[in-house]
Backbone as CSV, one residue per row, in Angstrom:
resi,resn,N_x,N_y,N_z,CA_x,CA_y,CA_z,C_x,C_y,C_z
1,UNK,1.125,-10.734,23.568,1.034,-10.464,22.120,2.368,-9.965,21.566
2,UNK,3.159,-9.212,22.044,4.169,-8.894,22.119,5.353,-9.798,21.902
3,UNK,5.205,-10.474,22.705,6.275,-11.717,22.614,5.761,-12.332,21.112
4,UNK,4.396,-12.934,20.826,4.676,-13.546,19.829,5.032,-12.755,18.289
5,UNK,4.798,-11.688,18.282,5.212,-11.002,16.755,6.442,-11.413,16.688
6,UNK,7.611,-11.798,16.798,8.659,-12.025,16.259,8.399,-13.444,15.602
7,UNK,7.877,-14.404,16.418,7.294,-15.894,16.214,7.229,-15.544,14.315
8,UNK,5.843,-14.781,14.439,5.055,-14.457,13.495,5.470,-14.393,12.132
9,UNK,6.266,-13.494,12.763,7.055,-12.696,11.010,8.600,-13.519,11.172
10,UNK,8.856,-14.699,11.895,9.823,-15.626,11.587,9.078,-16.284,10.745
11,UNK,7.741,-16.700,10.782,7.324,-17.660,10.294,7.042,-17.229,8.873
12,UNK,6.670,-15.677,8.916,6.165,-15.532,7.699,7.486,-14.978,6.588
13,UNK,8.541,-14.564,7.007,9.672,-14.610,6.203,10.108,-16.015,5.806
14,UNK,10.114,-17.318,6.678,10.464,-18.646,6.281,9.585,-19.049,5.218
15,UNK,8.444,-18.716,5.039,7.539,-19.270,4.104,7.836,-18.412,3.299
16,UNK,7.898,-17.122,3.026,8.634,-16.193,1.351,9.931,-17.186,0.953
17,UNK,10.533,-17.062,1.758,11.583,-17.938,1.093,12.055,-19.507,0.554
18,UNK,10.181,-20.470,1.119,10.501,-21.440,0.612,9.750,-21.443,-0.794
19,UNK,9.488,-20.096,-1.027,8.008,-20.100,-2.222,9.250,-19.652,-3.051
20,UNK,10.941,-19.130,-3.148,11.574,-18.456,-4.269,11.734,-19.054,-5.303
21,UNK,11.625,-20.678,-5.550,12.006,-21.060,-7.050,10.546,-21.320,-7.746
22,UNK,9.397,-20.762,-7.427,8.016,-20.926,-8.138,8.394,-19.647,-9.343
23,UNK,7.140,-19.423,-9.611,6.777,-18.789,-11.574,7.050,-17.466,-10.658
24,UNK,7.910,-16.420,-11.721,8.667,-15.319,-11.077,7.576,-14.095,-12.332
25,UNK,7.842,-12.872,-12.169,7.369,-11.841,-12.708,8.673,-10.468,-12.326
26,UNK,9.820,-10.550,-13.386,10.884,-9.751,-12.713,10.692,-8.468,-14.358
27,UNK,11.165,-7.675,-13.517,11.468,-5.860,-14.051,12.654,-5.091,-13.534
28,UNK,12.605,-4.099,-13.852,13.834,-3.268,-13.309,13.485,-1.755,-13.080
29,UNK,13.473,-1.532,-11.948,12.776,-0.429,-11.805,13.466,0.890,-12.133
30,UNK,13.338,2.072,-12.583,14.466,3.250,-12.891,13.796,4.467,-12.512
31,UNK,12.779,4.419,-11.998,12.443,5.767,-10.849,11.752,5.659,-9.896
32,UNK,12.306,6.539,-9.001,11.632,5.961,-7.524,10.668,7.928,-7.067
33,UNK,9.631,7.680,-7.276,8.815,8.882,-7.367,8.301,8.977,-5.769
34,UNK,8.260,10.125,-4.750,7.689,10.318,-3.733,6.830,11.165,-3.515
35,UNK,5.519,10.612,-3.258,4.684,11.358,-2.643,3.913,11.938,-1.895
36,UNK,3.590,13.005,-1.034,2.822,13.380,0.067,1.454,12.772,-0.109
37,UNK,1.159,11.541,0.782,-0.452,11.645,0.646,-0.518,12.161,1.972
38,UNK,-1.780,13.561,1.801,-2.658,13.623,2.795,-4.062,13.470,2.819
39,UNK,-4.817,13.020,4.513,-5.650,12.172,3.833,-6.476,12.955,5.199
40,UNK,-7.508,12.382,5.243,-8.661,12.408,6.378,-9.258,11.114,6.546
41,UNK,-9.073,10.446,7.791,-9.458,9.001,8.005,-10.867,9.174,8.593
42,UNK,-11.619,10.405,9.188,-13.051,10.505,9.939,-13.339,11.412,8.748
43,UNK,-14.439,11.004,8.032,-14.741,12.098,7.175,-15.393,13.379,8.043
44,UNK,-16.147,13.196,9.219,-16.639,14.573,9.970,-15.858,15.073,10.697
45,UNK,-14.244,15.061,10.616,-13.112,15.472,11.573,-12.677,16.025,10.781
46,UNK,-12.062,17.545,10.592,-10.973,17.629,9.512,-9.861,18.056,10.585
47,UNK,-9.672,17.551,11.365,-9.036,17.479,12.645,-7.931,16.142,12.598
48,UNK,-8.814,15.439,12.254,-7.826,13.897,11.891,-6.950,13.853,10.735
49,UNK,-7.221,14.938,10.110,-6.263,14.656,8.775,-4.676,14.306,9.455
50,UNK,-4.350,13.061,8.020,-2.682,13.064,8.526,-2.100,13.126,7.080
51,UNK,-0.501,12.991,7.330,0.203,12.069,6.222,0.748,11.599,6.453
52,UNK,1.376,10.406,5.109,2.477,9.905,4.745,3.110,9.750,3.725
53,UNK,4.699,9.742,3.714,5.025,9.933,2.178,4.884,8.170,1.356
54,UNK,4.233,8.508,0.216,4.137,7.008,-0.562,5.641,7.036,-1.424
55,UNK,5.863,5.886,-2.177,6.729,5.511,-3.217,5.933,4.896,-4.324
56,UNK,6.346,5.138,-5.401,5.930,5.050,-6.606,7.307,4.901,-7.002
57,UNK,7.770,3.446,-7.710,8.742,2.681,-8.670,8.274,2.069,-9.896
58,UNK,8.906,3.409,-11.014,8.445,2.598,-11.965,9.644,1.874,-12.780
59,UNK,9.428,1.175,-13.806,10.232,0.031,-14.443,9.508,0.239,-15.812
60,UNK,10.111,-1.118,-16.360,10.270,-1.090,-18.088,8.760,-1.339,-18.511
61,UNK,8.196,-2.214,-17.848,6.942,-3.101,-18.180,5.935,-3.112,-16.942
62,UNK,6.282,-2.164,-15.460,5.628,-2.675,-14.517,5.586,-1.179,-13.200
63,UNK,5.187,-1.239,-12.628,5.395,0.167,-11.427,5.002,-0.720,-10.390
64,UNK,4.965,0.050,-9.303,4.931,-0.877,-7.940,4.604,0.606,-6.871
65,UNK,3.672,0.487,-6.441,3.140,1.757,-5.137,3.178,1.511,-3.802
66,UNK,3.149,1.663,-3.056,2.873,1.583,-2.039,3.647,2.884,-0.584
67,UNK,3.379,2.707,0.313,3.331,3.563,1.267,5.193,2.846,1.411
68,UNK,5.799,4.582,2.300,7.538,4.550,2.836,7.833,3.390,3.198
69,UNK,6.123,3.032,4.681,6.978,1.906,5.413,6.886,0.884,5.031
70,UNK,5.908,0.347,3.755,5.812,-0.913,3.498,6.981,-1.129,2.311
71,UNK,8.031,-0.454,2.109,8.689,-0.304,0.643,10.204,-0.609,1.376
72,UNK,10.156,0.285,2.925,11.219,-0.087,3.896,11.307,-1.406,3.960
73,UNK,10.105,-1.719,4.780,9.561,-2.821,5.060,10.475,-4.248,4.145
74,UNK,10.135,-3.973,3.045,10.115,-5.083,2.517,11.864,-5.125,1.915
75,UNK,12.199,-4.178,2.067,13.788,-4.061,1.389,14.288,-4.110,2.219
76,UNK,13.899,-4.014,3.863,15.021,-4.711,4.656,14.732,-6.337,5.060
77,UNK,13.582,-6.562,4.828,13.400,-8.201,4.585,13.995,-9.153,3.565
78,UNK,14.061,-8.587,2.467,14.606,-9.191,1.103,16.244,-8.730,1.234
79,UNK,17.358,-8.100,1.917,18.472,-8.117,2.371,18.847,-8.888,3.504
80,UNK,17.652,-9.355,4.178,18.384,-10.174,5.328,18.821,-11.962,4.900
81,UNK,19.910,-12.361,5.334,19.680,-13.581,5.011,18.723,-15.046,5.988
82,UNK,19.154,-16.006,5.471,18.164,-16.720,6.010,18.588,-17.223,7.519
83,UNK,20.170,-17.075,7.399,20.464,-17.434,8.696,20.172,-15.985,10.048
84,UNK,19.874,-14.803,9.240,19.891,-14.162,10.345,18.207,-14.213,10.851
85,UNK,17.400,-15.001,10.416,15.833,-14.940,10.632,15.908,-15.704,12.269
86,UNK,15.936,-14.890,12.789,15.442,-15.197,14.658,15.295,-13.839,15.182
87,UNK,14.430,-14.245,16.105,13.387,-13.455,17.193,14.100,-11.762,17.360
88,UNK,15.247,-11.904,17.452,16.280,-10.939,17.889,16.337,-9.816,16.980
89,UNK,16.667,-10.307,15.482,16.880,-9.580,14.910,16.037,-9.171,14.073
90,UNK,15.239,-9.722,14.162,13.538,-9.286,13.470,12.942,-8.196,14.116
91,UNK,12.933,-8.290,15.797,12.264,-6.848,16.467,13.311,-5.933,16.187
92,UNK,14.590,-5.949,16.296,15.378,-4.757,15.557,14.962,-4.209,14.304
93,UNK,14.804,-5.201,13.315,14.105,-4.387,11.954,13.322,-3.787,12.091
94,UNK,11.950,-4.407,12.944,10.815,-3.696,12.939,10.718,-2.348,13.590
95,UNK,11.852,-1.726,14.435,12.032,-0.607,14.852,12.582,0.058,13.794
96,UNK,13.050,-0.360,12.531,13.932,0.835,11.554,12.465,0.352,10.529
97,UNK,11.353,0.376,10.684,10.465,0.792,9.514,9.571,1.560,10.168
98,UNK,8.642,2.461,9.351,7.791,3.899,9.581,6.998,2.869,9.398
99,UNK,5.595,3.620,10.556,5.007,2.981,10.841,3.847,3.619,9.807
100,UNK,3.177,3.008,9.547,1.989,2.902,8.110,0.472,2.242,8.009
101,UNK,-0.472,3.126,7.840,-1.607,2.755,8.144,-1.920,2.347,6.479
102,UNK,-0.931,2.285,5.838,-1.557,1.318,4.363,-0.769,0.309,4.019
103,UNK,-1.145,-0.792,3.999,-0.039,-1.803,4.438,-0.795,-2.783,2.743
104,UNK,-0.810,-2.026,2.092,-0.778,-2.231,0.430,0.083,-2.101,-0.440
105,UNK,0.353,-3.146,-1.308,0.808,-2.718,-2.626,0.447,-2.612,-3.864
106,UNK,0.492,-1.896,-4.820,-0.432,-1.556,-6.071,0.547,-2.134,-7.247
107,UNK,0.651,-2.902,-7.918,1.624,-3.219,-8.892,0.554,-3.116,-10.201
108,UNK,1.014,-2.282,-11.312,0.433,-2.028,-11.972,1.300,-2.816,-13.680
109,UNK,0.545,-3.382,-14.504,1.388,-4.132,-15.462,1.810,-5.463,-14.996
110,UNK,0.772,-6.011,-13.660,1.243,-7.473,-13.905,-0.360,-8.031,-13.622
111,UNK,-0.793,-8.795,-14.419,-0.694,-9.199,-15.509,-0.488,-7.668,-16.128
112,UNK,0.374,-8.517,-17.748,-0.358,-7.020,-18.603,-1.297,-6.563,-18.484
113,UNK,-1.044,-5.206,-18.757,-2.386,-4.138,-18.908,-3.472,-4.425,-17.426
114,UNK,-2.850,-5.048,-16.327,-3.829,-5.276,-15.591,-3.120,-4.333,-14.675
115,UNK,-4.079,-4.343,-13.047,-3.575,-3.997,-11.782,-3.751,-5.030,-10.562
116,UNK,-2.483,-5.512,-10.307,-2.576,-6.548,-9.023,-2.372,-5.516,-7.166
117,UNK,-3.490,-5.993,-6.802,-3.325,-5.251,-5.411,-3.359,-6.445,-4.078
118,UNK,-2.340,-5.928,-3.591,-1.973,-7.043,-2.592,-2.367,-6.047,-1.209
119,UNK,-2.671,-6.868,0.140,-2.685,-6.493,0.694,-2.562,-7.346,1.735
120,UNK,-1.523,-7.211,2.953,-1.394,-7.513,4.168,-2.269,-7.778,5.313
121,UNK,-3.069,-8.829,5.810,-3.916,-8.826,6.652,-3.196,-10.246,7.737
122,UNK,-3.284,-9.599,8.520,-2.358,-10.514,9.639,-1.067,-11.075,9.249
123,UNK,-1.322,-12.351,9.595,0.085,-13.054,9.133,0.315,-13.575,7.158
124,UNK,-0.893,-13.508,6.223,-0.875,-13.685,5.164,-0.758,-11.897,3.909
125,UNK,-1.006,-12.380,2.764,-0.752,-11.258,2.267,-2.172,-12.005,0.682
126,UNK,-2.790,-11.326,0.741,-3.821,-11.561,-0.338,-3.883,-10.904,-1.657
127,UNK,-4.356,-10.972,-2.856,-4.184,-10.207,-3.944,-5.664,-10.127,-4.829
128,UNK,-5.498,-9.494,-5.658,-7.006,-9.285,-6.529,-6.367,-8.626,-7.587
129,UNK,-7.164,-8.912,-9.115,-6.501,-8.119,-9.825,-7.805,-7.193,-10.705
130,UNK,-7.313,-6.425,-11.169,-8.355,-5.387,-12.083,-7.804,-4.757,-13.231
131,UNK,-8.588,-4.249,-13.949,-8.501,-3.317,-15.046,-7.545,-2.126,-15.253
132,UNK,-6.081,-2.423,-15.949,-5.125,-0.537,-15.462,-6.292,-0.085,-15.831
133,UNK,-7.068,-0.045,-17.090,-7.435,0.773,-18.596,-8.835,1.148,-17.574
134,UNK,-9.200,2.237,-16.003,-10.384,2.332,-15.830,-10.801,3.288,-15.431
135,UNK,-9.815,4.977,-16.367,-10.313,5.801,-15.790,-10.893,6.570,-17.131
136,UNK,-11.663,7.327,-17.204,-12.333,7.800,-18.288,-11.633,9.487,-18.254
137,UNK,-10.632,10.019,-18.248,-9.724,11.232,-18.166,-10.630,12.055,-19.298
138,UNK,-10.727,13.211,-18.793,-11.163,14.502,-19.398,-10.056,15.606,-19.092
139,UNK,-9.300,15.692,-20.048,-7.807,16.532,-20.002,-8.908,17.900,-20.533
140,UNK,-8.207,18.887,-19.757,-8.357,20.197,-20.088,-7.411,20.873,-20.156
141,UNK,-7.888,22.324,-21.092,-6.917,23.009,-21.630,-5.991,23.972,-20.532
142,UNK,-6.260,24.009,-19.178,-5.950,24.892,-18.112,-4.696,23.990,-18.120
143,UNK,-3.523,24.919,-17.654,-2.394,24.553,-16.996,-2.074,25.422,-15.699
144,UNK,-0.735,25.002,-15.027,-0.075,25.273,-13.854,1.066,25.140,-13.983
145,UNK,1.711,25.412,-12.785,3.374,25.078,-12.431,3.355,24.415,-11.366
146,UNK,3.582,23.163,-10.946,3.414,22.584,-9.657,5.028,21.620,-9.710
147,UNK,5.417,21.809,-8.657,6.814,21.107,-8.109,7.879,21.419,-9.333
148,UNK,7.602,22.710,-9.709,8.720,22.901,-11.159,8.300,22.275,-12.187
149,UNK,7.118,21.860,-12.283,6.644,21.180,-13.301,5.496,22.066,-14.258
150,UNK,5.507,22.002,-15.797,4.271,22.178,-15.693,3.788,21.652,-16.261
151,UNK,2.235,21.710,-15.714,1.302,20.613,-15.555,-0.122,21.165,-16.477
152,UNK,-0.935,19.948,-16.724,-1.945,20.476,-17.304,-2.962,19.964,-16.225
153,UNK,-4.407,20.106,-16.298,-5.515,19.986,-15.688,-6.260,18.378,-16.261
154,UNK,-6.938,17.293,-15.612,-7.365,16.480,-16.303,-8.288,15.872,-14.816
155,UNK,-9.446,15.589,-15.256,-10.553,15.634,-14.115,-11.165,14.064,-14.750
156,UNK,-11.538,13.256,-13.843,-12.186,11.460,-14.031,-12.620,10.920,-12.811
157,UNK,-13.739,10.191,-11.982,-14.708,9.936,-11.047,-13.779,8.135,-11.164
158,UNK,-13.663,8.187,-9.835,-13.224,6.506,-9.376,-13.880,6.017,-7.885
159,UNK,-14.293,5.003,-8.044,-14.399,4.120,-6.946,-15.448,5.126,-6.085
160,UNK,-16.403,6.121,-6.672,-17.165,7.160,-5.634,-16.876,8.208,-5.066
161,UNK,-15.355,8.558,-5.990,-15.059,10.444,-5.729,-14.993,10.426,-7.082
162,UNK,-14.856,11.808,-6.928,-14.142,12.571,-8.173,-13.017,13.526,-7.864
163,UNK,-12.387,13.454,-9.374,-10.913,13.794,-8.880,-10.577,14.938,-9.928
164,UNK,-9.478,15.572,-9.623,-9.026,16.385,-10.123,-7.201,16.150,-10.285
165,UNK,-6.851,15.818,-10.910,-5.351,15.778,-11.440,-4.492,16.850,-12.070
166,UNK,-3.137,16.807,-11.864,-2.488,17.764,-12.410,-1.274,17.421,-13.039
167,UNK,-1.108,16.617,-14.387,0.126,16.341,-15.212,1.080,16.473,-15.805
168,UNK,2.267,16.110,-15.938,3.389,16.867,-16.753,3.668,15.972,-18.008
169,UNK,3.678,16.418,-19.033,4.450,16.045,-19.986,5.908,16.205,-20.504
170,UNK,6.194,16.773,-19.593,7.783,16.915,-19.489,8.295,15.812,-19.189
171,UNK,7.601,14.664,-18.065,8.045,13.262,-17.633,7.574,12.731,-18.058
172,UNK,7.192,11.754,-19.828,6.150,11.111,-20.189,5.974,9.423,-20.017
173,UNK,5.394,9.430,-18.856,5.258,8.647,-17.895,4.097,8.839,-17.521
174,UNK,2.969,7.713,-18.347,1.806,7.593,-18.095,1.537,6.981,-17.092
175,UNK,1.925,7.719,-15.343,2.044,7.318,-14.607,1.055,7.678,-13.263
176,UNK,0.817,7.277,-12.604,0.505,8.222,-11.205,0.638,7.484,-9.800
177,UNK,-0.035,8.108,-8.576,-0.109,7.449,-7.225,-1.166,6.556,-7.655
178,UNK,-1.332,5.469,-6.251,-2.422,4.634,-5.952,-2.510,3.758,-7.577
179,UNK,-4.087,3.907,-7.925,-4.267,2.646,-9.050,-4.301,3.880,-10.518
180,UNK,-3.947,5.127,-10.245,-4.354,6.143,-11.249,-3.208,6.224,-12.100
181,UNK,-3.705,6.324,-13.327,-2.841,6.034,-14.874,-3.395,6.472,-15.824
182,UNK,-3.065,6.668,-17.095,-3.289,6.697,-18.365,-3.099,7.997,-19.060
183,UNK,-2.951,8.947,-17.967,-2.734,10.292,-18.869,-1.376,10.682,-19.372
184,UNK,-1.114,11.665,-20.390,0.022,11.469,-21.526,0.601,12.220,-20.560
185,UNK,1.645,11.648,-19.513,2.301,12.560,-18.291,2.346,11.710,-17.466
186,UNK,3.452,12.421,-16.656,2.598,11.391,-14.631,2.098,12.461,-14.251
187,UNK,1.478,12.206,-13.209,0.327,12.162,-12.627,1.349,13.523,-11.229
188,UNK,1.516,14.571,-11.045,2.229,15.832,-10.040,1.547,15.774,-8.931
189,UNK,0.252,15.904,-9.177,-0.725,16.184,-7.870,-1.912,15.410,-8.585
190,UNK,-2.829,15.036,-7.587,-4.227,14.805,-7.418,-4.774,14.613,-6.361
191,UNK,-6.481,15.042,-6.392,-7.091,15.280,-4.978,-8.396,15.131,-5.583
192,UNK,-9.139,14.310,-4.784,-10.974,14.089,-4.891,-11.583,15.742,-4.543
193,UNK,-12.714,16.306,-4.729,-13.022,17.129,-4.856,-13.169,17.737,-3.352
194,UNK,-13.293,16.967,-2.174,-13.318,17.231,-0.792,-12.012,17.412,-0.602
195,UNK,-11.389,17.031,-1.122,-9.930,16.851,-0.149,-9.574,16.481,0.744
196,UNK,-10.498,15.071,0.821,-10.168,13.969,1.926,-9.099,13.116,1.249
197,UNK,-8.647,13.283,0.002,-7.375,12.161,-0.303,-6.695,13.027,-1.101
198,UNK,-5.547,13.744,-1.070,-4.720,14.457,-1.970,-3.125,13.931,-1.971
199,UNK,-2.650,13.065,-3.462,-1.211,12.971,-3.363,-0.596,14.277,-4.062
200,UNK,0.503,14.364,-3.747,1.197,15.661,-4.350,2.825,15.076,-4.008
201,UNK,3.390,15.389,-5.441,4.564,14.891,-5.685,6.041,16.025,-4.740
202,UNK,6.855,15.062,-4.203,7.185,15.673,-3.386,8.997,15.592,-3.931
203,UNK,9.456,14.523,-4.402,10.726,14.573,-4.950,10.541,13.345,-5.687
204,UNK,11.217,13.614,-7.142,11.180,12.362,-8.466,13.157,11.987,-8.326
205,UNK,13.602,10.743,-8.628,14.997,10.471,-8.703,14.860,9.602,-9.829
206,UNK,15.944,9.693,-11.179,16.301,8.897,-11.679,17.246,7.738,-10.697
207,UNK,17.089,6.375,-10.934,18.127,5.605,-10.170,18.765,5.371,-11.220
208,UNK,20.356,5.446,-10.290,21.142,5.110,-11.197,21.845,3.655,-11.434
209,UNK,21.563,2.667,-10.611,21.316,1.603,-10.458,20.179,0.856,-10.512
210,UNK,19.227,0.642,-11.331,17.786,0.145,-11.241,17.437,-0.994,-9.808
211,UNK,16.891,-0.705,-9.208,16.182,-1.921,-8.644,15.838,-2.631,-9.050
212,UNK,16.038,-4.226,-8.994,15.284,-5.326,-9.431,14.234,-5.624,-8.401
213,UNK,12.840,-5.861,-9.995,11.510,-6.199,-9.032,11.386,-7.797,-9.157
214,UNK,11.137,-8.497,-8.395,11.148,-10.147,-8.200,9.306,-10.024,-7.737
215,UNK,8.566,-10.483,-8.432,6.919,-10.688,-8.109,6.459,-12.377,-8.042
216,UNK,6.253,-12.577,-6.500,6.212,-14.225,-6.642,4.518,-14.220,-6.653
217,UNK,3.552,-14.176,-7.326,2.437,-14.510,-7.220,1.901,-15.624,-6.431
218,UNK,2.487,-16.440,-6.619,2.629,-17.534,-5.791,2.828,-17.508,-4.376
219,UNK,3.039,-16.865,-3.419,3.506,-16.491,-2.323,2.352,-15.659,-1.451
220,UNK,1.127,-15.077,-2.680,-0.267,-14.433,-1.939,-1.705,-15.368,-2.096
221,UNK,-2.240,-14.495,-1.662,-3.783,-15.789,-1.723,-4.477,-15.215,-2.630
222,UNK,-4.850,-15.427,-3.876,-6.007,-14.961,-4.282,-7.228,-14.854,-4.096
223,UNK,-7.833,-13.790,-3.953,-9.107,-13.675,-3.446,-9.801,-12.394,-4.761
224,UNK,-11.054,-12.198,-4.295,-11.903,-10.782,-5.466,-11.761,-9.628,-3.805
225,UNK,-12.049,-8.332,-4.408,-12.165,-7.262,-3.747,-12.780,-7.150,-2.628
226,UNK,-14.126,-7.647,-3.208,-15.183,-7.745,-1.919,-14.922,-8.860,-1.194
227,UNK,-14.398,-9.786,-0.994,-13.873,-10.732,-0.233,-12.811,-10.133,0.364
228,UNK,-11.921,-9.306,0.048,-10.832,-8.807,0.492,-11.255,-7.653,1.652
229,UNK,-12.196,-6.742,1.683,-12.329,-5.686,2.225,-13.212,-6.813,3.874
230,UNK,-14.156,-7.495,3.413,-14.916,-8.803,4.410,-13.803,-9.053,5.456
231,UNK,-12.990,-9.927,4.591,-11.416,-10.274,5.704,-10.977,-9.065,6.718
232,UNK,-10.671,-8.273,5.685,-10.116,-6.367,6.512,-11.289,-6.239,7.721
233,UNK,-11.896,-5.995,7.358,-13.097,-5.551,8.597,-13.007,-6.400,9.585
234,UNK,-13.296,-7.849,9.417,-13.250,-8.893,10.450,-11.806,-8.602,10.955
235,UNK,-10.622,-8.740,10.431,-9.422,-8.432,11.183,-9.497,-7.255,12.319
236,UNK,-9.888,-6.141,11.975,-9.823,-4.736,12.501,-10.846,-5.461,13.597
237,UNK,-11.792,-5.641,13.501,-13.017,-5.752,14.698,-12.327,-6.486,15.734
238,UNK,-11.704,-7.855,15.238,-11.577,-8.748,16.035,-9.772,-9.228,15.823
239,UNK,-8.644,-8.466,15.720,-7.378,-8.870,15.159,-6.887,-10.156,16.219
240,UNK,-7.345,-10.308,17.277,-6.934,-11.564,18.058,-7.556,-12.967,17.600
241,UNK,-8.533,-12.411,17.509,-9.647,-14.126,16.921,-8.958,-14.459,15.676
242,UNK,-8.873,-13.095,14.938,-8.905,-13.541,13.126,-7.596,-14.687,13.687
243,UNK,-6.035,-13.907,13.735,-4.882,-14.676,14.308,-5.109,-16.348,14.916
244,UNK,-6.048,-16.309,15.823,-6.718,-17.625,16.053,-7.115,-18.350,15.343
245,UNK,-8.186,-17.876,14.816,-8.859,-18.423,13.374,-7.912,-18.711,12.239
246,UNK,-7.197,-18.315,11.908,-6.371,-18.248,10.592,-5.142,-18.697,10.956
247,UNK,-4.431,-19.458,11.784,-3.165,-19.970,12.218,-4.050,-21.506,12.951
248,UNK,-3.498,-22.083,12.798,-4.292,-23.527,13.465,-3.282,-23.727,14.276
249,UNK,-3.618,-24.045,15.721,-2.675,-24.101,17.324,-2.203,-23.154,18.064
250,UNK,-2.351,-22.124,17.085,-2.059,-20.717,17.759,-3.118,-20.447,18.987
251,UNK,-2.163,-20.051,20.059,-3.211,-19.342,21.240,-2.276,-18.161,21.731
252,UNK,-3.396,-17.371,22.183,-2.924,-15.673,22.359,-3.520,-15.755,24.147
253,UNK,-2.935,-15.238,24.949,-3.189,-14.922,26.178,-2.816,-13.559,26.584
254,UNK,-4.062,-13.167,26.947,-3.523,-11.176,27.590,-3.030,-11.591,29.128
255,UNK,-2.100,-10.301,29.382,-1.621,-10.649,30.297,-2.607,-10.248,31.888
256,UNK,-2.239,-10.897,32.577,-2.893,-10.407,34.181,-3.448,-9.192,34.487
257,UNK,-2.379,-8.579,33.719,-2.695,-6.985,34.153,-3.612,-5.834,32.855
258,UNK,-3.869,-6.784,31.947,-4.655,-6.419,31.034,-5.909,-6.188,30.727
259,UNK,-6.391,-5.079,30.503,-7.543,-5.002,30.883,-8.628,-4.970,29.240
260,UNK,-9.420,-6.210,29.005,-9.458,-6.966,27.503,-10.366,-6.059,27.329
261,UNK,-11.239,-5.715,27.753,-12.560,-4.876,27.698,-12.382,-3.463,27.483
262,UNK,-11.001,-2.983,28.182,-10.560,-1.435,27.661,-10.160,-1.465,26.062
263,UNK,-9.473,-2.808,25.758,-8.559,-2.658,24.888,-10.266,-2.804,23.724
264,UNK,-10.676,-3.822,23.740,-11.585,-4.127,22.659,-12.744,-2.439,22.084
265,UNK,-12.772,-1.905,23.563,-13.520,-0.581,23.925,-12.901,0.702,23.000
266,UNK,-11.916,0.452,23.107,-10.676,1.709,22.664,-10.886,1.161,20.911
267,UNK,-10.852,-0.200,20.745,-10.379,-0.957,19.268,-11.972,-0.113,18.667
268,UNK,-12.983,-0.279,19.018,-14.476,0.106,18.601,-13.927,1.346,18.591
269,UNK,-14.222,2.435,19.120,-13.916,3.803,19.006,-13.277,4.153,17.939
270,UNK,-12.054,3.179,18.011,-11.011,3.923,16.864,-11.822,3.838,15.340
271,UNK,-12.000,2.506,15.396,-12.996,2.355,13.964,-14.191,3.144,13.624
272,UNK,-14.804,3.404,14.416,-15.584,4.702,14.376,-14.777,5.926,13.651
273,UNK,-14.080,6.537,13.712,-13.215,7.658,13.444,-12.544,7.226,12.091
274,UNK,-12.268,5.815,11.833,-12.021,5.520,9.737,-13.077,5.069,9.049
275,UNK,-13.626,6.218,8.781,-15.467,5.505,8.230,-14.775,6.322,6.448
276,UNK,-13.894,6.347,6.077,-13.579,7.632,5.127,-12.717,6.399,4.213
277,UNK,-13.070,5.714,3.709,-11.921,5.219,2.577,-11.704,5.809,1.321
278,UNK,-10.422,5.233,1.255,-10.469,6.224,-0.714,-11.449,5.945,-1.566
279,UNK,-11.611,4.344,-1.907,-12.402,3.700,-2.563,-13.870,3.353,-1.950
280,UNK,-14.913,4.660,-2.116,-16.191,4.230,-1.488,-17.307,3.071,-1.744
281,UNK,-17.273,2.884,-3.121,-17.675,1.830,-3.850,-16.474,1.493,-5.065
């Protein structure tokens, strides 16, 4: 298995790059916002809690989320050229990115007023889009001071938590982590009422060079949500078959000394222990 990931992500960088002259969606991004998510992946463990720091880039018309390593990830892919795409220098990259159990991106403002969420499942990358306009915010009059900021109080129920937020209007940047937006501020801190998902803003940078965002729509699969999460599960249960299934000629062989029944044994267990998503319904 080993040997073939370089195959893989040769193949799947050659195909980004024969998709570059299709229908484009470009911005310019001018802050690059970081945040602590900590999370709990077993909801009956508070033992498992981890983190990681996310990125939040916003731009003129558009923002873009996602987790350190998928933001690494993709900015040392989009600097490499085409002649350096072989086996060699691909497992070198993949040692300079953090490794990341959210292998999503949240682009918010494409379509307008919409939210496109992409997500990585094997060798493809799939998308779905939804509603920015879908949180029902109840701003209250309580304030704070959080990260030198201060912030006001504003409480709204998503996807089967409820949340509690903490905003600044000092940055008016109707902004936040994950798919959360609309309040007159960004978004400093927020946390569901358990505190199985809390981002908290950890350092904001004006850039002084904007990033250019290049969005090839064209380049993911469209699919709806619940089709999307179907795929996820089947991957996780079975990530060798799906690879089988979803590549035509592809064959995977464990090696001699592999023992398939530990590994599949260990794969069950682990899934047991992420029964906790952000989005419950």
């Amino acid at each position: 298995m080993q040997k073939l990931l370089p195959i893989l992500l040769l193949s799947f960088f050659l195909t980004s790059v024969s998709g570059q002259n299709k229908g484009l969606v470009k911005d310019q991004f001018n802050y690059k916002i970081t945040y602590k998510l900590t999370y709990q992946p077993d909801s009956t463990d508070i033992e498992s809690r981890k983190s990681e720091d996310m990125y939040l880039y916003i731009g003129n018309e558009t923002s873009r989320f996602s987790s350190a390593g998928m933001a690494i990830g993709d900015s040392l892919k989009s600097n490499l050229n085409k002649s350096e795409f072989n086996p060699a220098t691909l497992m070198l990259m993949r040692k300079q990115i953090p490794k990341t159990e959210f292998k999503y991106e949240i682009y918010k403002g494409i379509p307008t007023e919409k939210i496109t969420y992409v997500k990585e499942i094997g060798n493809d990358k799939y998308y779905y889009t939804d509603n920015k306009d879908q949180f029902d915010w109840k701003v209250l009059e309580e304030t704070d001071t959080i990260a030198g900021y201060r912030v006001q109080i504003a409480t709204s129920s998503f996807a089967g938590r409820d949340y509690t937020a903490w905003f600044t209007q000092e940055i008016p940047l109707a902004e936040g982590p994950y798919k959360f937006n609309g309040l007159p501020g960004l978004i400093v801190k927020i946390e569901d009422y358990k505190g199985h998902y809390v981002f908290e803003l950890t350092h904001l940078k004006k850039i002084e060079n904007p990033v250019s965002l290049t969005f090839r729509q064209e380049e993911f699969v469209e699919t709806t949500q619940e089709k999307l999460l179907k795929l996820e599960e089947e991957y996780k249960k079975d990530p060798i078959g799906y690879l089988q299934r979803s590549i035509p000629g592809l064959k995977i062989q464990y090696g001699k000394d592999t023992d398939q029944k530990k590994i599949e044994r260990e794969r069950r267990e682990k899934l047991k222990k992420q029964n906790n998503p952000l989005e419950i319904k």
